[in-house]
VOSE-346312 format. One record per residue (C-alpha): residue in three letters; chain; x, y, z. Coordinates in steps of 0.2 Angstrom, whole numbers, plus 5000, padded with zeros to 4 digits. Layout:
BEGIN
FIVO   code   unit      x      y      z
FIVO    ALA      A      X      Y      Z
...
***
This chain:
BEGIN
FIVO   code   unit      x      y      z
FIVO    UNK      A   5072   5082   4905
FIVO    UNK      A   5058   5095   4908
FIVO    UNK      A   5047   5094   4923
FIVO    UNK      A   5032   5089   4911
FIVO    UNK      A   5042   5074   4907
FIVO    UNK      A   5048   5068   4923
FIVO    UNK      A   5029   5068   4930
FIVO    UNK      A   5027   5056   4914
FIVO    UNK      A   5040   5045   4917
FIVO    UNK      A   5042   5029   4927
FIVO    UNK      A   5042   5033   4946
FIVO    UNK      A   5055   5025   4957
FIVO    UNK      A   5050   5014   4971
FIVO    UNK      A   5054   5028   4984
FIVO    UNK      A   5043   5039   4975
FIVO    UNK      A   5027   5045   4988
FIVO    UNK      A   5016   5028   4990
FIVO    UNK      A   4998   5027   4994
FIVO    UNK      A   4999   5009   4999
FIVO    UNK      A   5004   4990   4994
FIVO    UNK      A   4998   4977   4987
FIVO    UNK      A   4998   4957   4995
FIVO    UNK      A   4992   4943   4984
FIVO    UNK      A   4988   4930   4998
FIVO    UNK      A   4992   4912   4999
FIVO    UNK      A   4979   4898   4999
FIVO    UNK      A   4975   4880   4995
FIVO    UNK      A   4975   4881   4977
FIVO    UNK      A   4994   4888   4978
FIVO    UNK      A   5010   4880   4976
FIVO    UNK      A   5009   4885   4996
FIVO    UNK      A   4998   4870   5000
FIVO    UNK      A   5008   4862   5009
FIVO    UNK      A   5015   4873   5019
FIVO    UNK      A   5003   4884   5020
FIVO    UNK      A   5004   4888   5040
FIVO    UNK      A   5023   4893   5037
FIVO    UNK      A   5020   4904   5024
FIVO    UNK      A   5003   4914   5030
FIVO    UNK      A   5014   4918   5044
FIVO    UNK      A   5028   4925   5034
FIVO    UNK      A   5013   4935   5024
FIVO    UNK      A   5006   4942   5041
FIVO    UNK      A   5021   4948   5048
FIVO    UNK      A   5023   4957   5033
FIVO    UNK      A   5004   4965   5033
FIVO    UNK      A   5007   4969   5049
FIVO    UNK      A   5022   4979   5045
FIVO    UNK      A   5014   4985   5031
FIVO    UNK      A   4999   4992   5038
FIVO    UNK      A   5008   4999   5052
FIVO    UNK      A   5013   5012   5040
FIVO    UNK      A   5003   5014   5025
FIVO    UNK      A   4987   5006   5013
FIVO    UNK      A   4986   4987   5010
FIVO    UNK      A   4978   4980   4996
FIVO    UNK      A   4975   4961   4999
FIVO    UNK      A   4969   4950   4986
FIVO    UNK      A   4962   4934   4990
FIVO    UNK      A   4948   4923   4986
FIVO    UNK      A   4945   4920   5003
FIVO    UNK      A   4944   4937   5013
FIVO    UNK      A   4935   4932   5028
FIVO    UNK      A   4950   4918   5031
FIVO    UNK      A   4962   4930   5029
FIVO    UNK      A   4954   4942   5041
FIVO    UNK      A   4954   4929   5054
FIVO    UNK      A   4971   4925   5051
FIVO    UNK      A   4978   4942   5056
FIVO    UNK      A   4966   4955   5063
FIVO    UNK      A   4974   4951   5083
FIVO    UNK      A   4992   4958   5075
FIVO    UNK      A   4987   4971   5060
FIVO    UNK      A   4982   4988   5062
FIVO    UNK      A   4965   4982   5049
FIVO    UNK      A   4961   5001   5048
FIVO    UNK      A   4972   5001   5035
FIVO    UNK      A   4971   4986   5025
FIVO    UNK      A   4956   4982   5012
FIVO    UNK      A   4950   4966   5005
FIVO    UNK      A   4949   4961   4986
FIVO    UNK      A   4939   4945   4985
FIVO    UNK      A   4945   4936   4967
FIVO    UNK      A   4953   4919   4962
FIVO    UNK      A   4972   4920   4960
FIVO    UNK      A   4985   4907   4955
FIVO    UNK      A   4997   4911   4966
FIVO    UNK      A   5004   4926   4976
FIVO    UNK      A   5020   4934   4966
FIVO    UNK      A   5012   4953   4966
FIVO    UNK      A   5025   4961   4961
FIVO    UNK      A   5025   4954   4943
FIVO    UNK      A   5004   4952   4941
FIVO    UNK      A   5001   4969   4949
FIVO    UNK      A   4998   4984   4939
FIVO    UNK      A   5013   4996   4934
FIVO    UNK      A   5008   5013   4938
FIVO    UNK      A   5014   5029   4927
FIVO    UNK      A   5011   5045   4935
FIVO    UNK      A   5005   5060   4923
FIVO    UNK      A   4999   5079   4924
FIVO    UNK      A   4978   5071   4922
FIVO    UNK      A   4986   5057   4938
FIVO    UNK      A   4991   5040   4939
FIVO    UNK      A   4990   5026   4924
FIVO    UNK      A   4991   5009   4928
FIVO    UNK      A   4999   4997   4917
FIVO    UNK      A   4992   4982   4913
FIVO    UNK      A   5003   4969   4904
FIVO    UNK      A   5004   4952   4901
FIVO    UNK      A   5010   4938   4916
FIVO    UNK      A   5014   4924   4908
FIVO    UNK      A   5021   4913   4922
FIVO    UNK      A   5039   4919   4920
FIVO    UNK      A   5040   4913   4902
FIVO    UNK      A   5026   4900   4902
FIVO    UNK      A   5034   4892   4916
FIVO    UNK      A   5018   4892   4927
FIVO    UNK      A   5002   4895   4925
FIVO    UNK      A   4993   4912   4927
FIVO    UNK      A   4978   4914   4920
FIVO    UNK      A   4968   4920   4935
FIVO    UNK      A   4983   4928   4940
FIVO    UNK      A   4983   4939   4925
FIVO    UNK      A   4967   4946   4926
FIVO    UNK      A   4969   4953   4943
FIVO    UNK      A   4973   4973   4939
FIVO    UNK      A   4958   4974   4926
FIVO    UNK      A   4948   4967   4940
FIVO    UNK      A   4956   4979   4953
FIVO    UNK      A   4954   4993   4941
FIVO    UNK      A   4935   4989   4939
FIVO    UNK      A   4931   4985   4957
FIVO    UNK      A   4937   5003   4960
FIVO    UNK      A   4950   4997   4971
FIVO    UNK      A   4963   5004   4962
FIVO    UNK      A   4961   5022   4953
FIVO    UNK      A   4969   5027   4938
FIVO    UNK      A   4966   5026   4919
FIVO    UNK      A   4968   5009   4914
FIVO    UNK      A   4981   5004   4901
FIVO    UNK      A   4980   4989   4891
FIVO    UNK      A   4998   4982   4887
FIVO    UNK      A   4994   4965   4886
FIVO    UNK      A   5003   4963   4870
FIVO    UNK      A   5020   4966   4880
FIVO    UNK      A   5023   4951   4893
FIVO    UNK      A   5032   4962   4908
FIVO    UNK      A   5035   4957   4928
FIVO    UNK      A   5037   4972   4939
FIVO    UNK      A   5054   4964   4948
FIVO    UNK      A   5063   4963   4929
FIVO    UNK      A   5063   4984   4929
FIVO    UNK      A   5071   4997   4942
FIVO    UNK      A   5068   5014   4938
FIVO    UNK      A   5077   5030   4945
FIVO    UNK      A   5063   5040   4941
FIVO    UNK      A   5073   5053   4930
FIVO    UNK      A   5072   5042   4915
FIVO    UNK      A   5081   5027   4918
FIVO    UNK      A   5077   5008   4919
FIVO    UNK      A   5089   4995   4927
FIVO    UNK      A   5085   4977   4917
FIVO    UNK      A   5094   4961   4916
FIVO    UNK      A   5096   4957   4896
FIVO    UNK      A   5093   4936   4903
FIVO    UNK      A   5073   4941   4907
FIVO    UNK      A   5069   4954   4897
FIVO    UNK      A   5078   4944   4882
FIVO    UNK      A   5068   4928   4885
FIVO    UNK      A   5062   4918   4871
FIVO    UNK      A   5047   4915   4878
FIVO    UNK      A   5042   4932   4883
FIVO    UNK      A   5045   4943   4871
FIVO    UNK      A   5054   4933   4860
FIVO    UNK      A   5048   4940   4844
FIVO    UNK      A   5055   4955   4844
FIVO    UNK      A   5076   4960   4847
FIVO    UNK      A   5083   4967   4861
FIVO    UNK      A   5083   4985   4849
FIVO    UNK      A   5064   4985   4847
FIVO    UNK      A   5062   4979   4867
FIVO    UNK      A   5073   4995   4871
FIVO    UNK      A   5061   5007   4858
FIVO    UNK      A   5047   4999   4867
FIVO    UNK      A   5051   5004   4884
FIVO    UNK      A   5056   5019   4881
FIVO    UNK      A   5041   5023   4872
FIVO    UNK      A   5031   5016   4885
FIVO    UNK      A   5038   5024   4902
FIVO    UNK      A   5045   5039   4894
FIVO    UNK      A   5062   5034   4896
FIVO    UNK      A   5079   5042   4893
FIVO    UNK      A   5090   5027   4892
FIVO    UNK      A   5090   5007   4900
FIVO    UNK      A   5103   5000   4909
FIVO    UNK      A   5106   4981   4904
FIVO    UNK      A   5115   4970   4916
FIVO    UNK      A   5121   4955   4905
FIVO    UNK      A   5129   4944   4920
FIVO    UNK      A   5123   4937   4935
FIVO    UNK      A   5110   4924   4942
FIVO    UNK      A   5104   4913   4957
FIVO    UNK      A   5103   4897   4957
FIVO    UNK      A   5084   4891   4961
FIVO    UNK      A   5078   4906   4952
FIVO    UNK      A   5062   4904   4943
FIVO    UNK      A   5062   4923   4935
FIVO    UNK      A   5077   4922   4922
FIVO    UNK      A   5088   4936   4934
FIVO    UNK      A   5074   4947   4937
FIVO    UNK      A   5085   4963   4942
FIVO    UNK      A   5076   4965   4960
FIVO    UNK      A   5086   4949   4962
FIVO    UNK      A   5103   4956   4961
FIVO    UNK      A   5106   4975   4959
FIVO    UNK      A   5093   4989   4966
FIVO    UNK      A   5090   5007   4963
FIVO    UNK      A   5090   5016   4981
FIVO    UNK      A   5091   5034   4974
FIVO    UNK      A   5098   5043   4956
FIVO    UNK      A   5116   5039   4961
FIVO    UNK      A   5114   5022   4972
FIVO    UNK      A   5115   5006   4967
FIVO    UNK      A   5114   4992   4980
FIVO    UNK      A   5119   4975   4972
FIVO    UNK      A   5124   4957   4977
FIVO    UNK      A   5141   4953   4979
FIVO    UNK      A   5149   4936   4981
FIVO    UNK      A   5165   4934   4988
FIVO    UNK      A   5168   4915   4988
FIVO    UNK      A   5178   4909   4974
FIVO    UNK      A   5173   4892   4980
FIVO    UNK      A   5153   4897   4977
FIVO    UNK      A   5145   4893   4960
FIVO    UNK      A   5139   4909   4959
FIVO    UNK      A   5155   4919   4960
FIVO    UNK      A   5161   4925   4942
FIVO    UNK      A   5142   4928   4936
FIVO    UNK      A   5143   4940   4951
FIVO    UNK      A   5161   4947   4950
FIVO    UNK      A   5157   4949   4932
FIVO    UNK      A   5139   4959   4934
FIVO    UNK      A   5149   4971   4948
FIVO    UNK      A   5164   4972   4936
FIVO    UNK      A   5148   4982   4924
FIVO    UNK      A   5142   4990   4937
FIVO    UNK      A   5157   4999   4938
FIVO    UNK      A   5154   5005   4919
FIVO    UNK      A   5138   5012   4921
FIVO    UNK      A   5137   5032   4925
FIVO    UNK      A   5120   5041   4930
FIVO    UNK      A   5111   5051   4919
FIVO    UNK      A   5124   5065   4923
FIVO    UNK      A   5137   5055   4918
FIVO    UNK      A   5145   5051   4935
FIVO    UNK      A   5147   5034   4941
FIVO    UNK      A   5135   5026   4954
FIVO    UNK      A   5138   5025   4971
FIVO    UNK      A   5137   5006   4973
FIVO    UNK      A   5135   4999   4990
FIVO    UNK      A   5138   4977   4992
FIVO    UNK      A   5125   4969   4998
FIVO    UNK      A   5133   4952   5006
FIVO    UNK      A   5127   4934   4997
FIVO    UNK      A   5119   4925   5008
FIVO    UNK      A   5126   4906   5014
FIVO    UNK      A   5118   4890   5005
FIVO    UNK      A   5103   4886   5009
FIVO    UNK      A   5096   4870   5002
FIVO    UNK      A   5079   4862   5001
FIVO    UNK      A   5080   4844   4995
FIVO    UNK      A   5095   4845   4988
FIVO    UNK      A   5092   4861   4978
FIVO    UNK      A   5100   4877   4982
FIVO    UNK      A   5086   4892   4986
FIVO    UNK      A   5087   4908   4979
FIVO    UNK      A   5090   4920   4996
FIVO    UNK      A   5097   4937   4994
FIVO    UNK      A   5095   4954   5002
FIVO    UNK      A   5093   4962   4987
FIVO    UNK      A   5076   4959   4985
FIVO    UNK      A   5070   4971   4999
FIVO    UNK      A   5053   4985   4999
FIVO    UNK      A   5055   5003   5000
FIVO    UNK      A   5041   5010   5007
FIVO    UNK      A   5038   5030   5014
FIVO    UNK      A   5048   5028   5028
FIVO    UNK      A   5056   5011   5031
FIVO    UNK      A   5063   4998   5020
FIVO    UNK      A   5057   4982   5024
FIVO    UNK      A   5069   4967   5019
FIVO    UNK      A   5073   4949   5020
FIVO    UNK      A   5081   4939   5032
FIVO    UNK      A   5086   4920   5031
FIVO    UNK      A   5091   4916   5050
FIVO    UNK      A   5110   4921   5046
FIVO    UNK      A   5114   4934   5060
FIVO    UNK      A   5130   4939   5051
FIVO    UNK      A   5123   4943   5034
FIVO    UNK      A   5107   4949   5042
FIVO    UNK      A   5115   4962   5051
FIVO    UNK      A   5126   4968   5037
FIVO    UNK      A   5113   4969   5025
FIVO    UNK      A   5102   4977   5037
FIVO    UNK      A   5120   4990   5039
FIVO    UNK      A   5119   4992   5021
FIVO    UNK      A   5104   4997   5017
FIVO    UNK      A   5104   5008   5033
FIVO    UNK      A   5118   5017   5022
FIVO    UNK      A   5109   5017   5008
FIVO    UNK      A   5092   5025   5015
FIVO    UNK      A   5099   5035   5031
FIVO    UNK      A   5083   5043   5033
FIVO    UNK      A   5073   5026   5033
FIVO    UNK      A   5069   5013   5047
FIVO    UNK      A   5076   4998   5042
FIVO    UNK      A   5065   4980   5046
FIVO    UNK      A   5070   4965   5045
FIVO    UNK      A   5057   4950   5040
FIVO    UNK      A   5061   4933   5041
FIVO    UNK      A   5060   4927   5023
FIVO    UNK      A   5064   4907   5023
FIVO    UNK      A   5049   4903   5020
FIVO    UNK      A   5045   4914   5003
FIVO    UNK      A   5063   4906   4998
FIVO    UNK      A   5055   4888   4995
FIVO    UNK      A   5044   4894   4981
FIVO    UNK      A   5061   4902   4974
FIVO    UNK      A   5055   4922   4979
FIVO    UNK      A   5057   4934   4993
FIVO    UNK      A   5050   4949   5000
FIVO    UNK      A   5049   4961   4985
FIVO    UNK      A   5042   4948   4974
FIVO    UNK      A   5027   4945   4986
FIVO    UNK      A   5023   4964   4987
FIVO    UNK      A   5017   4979   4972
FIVO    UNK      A   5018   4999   4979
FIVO    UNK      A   5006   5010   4972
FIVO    UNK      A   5011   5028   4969
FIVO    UNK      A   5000   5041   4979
FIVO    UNK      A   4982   5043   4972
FIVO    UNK      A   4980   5024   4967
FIVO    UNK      A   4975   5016   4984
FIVO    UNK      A   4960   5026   4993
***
């Protein structure tokens, strides 16, 4: 692959970011009624955020927010989006940014509640308005054709994309078209060498359909962090040892296998009887420091933490308290959307 290519390709997440989005919780989410729990969850991670780097937050409500966390955020740092929002999953209504020789594309397809499962009207209008209001720079793409979440794809940045066939397959995403034409698409669309389909693994309580930033992550060209369960006993385990078992297949785009590092399942954790959807995998990668989940389990807290110390030796690793994005069935990625350098000013 040429250098022209590679700077029109699909940056990874560990690419040079100038900043990261929030979509902020409010009374007209499915946070109502535990709206205290979860704004404090949001804050510690803006302040951790904006300890570091940009934050977009996007909000029909600025001036609440501000009050809710200027005593513990560096607000240098973080700018204000007033517009009307649905709910607060970013990473799959935020725009998907390409980076070329002319500077940054952003990618605007369609949200469709994880396969009409919620709705998302307003939701799906947020990165034309954010392109128009100037708070995002870029040329703006319409692909709003395509129905595409930001946690269903991991790219390496050399021309691979890491899916899961259960999302991307969907019927009611894309479900037109075969898993052939959904492969051309993408290729055509990010400039892409190859994708990577991961045909096992779920969790149960999962709204997305095993979006991949669920259960196996990219951390550089030849690292792949995943889940790993290894309790026969739990539900969860073949769908697991069966996804790592095809982990195992898969060779880089120089044809050597990935270094893959386990990340550890976290134990039950139940809500009303149903099982909620906590893993590690679904951590941030920011300039320097990954920030990640952790769901009151000192044991798997600190091993994950471990890992992903391994995986990123060069990065500070923080851990954030994540419970309470658990009981709306995401975590931390799914609440956050990096932007490559030159989109957040």
């Amino acid at each position: 692959m040429s250098d022209k290519d590679l700077k029109n390709s699909l940056p990874a997440e560990w690419a040079p970011q100038s900043g990261i989005q929030l979509t902020w919780p409010h009374a007209e989410t499915d946070w109502a009624y535990m709206l205290t729990e979860v704004r404090s969850c949001f804050a510690t991670i803006a302040r951790e955020i904006a300890k570091r780097e940009l934050l977009l937050i996007v909000t029909p409500e600025p001036e609440e927010v501000r009050k809710q966390i200027s005593a513990t955020v560096n607000m240098e740092n973080v700018r204000f989006m007033e517009c009307e929002t649905n709910d607060t999953w970013a990473r799959d209504h935020g725009a998907i940014t390409l980076l070329n020789a002319d500077g940054p594309s952003l990618l605007d397809f369609t949200f469709n509640g994880w396969g009409l499962k919620f709705a998302s009207d307003k939701d799906n209008l947020i990165t034309r308005q954010a392109v128009e209001a100037g708070f995002l720079h870029g040329r703006y793409i319409n692909r709003l054709g395509f129905v595409l979440e930001g946690g269903s794809i991991e790219s390496d940045g050399q021309g691979t994309l890491l899916t899961t066939s259960e999302c991307l397959l969907s019927p009611n995403r894309n479900g037109q078209m075969s898993r052939d034409e959904i492969e051309a698409y993408l290729c055509s669309v990010f400039h892409l060498q190859r994708v990577l389909w991961l045909d096992h693994g779920y969790l149960a309580g999962d709204d997305t359909d095993s979006h991949v930033d669920t259960l196996a992550r990219l951390c550089s060209p030849d690292t792949i962090t995943y889940v790993q369960c290894t309790d026969r006993q739990d539900e969860h385990y073949e769908a697991l040892h069966r996804m790592e078992e095809q982990l195992k297949t898969f060779r880089t785009i120089n044809g050597e296998p990935y270094r893959l590092l386990a990340l550890p399942m976290a134990d039950k954790i139940e809500e009303e009887g149903e099982r909620l959807p906590a893993t590690y995998a679904n951590f941030l990668i920011m300039n320097d420091a990954v920030l990640y989940p952790t769901y009151r389990q000192p044991e798997n807290d600190a091993r994950a933490g471990e890992v992903l110390q391994e995986a990123f030796p060069e990065y500070e690793i923080v851990g954030i308290d994540c419970r309470a994005l658990i009981k709306q069935h995401g975590s931390l990625h799914c609440v956050t959307m990096q932007y490559p350098a030159g989109v957040l000013k």
